[in-house]
C-alpha positions in Angstrom: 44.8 -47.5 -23.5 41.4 -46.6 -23.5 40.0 -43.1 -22.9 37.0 -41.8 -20.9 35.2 -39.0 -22.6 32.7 -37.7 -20.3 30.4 -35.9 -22.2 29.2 -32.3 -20.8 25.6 -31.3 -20.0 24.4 -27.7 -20.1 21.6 -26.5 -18.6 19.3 -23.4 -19.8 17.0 -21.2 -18.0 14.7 -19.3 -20.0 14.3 -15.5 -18.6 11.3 -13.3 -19.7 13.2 -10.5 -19.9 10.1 -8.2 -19.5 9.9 -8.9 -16.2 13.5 -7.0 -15.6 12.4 -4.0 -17.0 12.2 -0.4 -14.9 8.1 -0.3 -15.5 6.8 -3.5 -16.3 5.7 -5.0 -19.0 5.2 -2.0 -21.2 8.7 -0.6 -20.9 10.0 2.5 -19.4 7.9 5.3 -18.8 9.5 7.8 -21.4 6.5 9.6 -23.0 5.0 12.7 -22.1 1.4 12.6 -20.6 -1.0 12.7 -23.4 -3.9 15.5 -23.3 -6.5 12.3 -23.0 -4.3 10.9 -19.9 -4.6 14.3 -18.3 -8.2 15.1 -18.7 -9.1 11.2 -16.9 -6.4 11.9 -13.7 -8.2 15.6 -13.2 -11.6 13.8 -13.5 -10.3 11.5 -10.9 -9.2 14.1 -9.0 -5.5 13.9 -9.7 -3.5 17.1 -9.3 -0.4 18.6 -9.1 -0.9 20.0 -5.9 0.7 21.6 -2.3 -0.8 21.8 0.6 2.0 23.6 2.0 1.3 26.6 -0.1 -2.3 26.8 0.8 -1.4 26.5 4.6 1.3 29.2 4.0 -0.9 31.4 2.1 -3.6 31.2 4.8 -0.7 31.7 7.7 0.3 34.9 5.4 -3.1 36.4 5.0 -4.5 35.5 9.0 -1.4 37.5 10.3 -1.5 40.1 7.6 -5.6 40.7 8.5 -4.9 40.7 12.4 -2.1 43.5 11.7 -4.5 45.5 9.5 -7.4 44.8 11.9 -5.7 44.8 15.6 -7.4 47.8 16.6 -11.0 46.6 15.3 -10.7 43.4 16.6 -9.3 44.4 20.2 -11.3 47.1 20.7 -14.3 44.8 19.8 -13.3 41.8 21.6 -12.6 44.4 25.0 -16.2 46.1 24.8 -17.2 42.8 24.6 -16.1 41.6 27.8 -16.7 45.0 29.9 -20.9 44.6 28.4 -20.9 40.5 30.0 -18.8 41.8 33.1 -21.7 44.7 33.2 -24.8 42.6 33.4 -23.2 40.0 35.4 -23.6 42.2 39.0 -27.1 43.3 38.0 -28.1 39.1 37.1 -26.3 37.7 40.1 -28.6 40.6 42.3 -31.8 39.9 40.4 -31.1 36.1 40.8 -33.1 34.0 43.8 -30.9 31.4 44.7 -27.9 31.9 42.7 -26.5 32.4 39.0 -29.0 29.8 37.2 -28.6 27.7 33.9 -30.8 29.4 31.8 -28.5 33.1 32.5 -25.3 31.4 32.0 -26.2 30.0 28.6 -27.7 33.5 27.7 -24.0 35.6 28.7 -22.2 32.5 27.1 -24.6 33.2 23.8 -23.8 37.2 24.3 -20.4 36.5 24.3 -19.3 33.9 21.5 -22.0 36.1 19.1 -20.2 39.2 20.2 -16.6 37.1 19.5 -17.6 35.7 16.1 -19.1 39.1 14.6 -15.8 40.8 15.7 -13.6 37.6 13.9 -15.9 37.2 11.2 -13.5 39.3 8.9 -10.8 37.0 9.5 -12.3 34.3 8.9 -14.1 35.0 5.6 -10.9 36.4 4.3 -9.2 32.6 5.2 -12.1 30.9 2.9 -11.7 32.9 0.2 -7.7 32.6 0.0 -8.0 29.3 0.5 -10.3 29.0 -2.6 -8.1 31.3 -4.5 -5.0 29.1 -3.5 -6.4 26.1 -5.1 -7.9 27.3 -8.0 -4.4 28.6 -8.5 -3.3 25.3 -8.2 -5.3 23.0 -10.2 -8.0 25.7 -11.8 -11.7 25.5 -11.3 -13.2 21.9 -11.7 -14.4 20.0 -8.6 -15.0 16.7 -8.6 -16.7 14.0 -5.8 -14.4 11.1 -6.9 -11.9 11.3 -4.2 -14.4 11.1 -1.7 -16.1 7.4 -3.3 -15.0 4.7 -0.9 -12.2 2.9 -2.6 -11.5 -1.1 -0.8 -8.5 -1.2 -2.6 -7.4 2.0 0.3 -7.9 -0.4 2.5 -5.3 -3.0 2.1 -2.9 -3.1 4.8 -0.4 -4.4 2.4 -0.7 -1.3 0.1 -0.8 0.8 3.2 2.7 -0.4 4.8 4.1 -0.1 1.3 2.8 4.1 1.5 4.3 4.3 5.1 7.8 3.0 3.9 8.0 4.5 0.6 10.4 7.2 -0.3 7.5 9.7 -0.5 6.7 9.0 2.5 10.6 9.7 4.1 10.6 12.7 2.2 7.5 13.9 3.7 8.6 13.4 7.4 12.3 15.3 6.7 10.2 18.2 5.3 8.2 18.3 8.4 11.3 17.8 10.9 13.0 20.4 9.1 9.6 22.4 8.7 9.1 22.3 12.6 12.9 23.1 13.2 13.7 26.3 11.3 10.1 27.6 12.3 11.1 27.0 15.9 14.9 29.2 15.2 12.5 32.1 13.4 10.4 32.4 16.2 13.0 32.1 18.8 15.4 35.0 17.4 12.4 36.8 16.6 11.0 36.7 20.0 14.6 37.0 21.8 14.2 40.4 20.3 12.0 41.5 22.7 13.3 40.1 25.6 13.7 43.3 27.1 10.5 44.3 27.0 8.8 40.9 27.8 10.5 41.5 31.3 8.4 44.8 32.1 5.0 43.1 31.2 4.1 42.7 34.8 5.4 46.7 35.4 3.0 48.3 32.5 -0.9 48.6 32.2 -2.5 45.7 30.6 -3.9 47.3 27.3 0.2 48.2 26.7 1.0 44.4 27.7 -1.9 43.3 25.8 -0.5 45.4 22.8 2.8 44.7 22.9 2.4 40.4 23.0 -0.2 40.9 19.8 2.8 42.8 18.1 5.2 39.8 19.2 3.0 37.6 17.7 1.8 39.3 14.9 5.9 40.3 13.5 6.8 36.2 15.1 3.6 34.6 12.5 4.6 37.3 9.3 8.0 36.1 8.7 7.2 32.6 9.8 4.7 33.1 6.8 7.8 34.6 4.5 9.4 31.5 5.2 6.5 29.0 5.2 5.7 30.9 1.5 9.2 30.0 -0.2 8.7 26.2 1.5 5.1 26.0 -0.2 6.5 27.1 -3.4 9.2 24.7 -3.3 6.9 21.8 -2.4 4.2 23.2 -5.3 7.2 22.9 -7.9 8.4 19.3 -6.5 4.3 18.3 -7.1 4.3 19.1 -10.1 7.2 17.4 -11.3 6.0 14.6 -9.2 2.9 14.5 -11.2 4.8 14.6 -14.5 7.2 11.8 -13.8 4.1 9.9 -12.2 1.9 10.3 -15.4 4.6 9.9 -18.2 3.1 6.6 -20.1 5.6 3.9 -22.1 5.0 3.7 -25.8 3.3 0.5 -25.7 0.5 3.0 -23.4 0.3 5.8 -26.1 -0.2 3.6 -28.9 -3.1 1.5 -27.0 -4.6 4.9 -26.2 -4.4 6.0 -29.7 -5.9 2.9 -31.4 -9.0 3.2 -28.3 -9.2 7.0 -29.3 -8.2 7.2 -32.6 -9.0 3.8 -33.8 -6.4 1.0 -35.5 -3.7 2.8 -37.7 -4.0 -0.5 -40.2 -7.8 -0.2 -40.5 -8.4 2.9 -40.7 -5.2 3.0 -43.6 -7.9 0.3 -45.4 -10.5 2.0 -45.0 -9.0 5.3 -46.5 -7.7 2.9 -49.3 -11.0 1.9 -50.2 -12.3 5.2 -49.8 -9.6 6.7 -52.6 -10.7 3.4 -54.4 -14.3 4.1 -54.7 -13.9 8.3 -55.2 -11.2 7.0 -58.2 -14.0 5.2 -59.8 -16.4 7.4 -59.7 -13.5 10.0 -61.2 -12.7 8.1 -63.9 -16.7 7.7 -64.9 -16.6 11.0 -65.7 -14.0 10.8 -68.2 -16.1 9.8 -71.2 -18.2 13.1 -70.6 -14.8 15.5 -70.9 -13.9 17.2 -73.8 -10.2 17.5 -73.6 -7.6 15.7 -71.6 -4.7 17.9 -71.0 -1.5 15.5 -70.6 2.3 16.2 -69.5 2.6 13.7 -71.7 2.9 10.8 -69.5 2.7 12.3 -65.6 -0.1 13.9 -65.6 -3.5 13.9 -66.8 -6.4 16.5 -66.3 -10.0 16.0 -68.0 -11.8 19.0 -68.7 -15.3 19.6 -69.5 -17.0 22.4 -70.4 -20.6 23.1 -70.6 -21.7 26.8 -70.0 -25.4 25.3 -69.0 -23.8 24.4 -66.4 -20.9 26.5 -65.0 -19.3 29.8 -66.3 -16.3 27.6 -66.9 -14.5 24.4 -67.4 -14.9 21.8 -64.9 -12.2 19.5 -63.9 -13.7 16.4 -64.1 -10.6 13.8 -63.4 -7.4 14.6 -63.2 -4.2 12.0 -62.2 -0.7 11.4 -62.3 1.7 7.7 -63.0 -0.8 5.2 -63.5 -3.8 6.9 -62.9 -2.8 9.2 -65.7 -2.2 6.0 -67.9 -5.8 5.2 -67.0 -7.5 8.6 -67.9 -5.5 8.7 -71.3 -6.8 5.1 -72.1 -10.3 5.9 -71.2 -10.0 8.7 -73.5 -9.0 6.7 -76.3 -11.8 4.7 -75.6 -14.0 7.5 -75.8 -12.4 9.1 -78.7 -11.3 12.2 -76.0 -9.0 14.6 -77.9 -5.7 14.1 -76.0 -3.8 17.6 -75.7 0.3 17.7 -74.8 0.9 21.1 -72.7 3.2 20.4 -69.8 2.9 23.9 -67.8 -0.7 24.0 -68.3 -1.4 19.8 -67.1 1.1 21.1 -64.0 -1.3 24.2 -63.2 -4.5 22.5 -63.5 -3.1 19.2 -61.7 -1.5 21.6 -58.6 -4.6 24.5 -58.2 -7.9 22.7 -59.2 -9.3 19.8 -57.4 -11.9 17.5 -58.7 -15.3 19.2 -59.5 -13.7 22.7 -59.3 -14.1 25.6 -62.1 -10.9 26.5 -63.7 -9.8 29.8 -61.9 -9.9 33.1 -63.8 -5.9 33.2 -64.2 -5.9 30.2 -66.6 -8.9 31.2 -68.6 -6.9 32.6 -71.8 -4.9 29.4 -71.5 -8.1 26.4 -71.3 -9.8 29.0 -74.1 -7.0 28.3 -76.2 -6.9 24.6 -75.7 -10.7 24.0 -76.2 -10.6 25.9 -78.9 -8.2 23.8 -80.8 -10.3 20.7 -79.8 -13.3 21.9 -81.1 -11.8 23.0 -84.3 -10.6 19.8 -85.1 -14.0 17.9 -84.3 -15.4 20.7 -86.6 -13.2 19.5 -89.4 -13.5 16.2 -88.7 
């Protein structure tokens, strides 16, 4: 009996495994902004900003002004009005055929010159707390770049993508919720005064006028209070917005440091080749020392001393491992006198750099050494 073996096939599908990941190809966005990052999104205009704090800071100081100056700017506003409704008999009289064009546009320019010197204050004080707002925000550095025409803005695709985004929900709960807790301030504010609202046609108007500019004016402060904590909130959600939004992957940070910073490997060869060349010139100067100072075999310190020169020994080379090897061969060469003294090769190797007098501390000690030296060339 004969058996049927069906062979199995297996097929593969070959994933790039990049394209699963949360932020693209470079990987997750887990780094901090860097300072360089930073600096190019403010030049482009990119903040961490609210414009609900602005609006609410504005809000705040308009009522606050119009409670400080209600008397200024009522009394103004009302000898405005009685000086337009006292000229108006006396031009209507002197007028042949009616009110003409030319003395309506001259009580029209009385009147909104009169209104804008009287609300001047007001709005002066809204510029400059609007300034102050954002400079609070994002400090002092304007920039035109927002303003350069951008096609990419204009891509309907990109723009139904803003509209559905979940910025975008966010933004229209704030409002909803914005509009409706605004509305339940200013109705059990108002329902306060219900009383008196009812007696408005009963009292004089300057009283009525008085009393609905105090509605309004107690209604717009704690709809401020609130619209001041919603600002703050918003200004906090910004800026962790902005953080999230700027973090970079790794891949990011090292592409910007090699652009900034240059290529870790090349600048690593060129520092190489740096110590190379400075070594070479170092060991050079070993055949003009007159004593190497060794630890025996770790360290290695040339020292020269020529009071032409300097008011003490100069360390001309110094080493450790295999450059020590090297300083103690090219003092053989040389005929250097080689000198064993372990805590003085440790001093000299750990406190003098190349090209540096001996410090005053170690004098006694270097005296000693070069003294030795030269005493035994003497004899030889």
């Amino acid at each position: 009996m004969k058996r049927e073996v069906v062979a199995e096939r297996k097929y593969y599908m070959i994933y790039n495994l990049q394209l699963f990941a949360k932020d693209g190809p470079g990987g997750e966005k887990t780094e901090p902004a860097t300072a360089k990052r930073l600096k190019d999104a403010r030049d482009e205009g990119k903040v961490a900003k609210s414009k609900e704090l602005n609006s609410a800071l504005e809000l705040l100081m308009l009522f606050v002004v119009l409670k400080v100056l209600t008397s200024y700017i009522a009394n103004g506003l009302m000898e405005g009005f009685a000086d337009i409704f006292k000229v108006l008999p006396d031009i209507l009289n002197d007028s042949i055929g009616g009110f003409s064009i030319k003395q309506a546009v001259h009580v029209i320019n009385y009147g909104l010159t009169h209104i804008l010197t009287v609300t001047l204050p007001v709005f002066l004080i809204a510029l400059v707390v609007t300034i102050l707002a954002s400079i609070f925000q994002v400090k002092w550095k304007p920039t035109l770049k927002p303003m350069i025409p951008k096609f990419s803005k204009l891509n309907p695709a990109s723009g139904a993508k803003k509209i559905l985004s979940k910025d975008s929900l966010f933004e229209l709960v704030k409002s909803i919720a914005k509009i409706a807790l605004i509305c339940i301030i200013a109705y059990v504010n108002i329902k306060k005064y219900a009383n008196q609202l009812f007696l408005l046609y009963e009292i004089p108007l300057n009283q009525a006028v008085a009393l609905v500019g105090e509605i309004i004016i107690d209604t717009g402060l704690k709809i401020s209070m609130f619209y001041i904590v919603l600002g703050i909130v918003d200004y906090a959600y910004s800026k962790h917005k902005f953080n999230e939004d700027m973090k970079m992957t790794k891949q990011e940070v090292k592409d910007e440091f090699k652009n900034t910073e240059g290529n870790p490997e090349i600048k690593g060869r060129q520092r190489q080749v740096m110590r190379a060349a400075s070594q070479r010139r170092m060991m050079q100067s070993v055949p003009e020392a007159d004593v190497v100072i060794t630890n025996p075999t770790h360290l290695a310190v040339a020292l020269k001393y020529d009071n032409q020169v300097a008011s003490a020994p100069i360390i001309v080379a110094k080493g450790e491992d295999y450059l020590a090897m090297k300083i103690r061969e090219k003092a053989k060469e040389h005929n250097i006198e080689i000198v064993e003294n372990k805590p003085l090769a440790r001093m000299l190797y750990a406190n003098v750099e190349v090209g540096e007098q001996v410090p005053p501390e170690l004098y006694q000690a270097v005296a000693e050494v070069l003294a030795m030296v030269y005493q035994h060339k003497n004899v030889s």
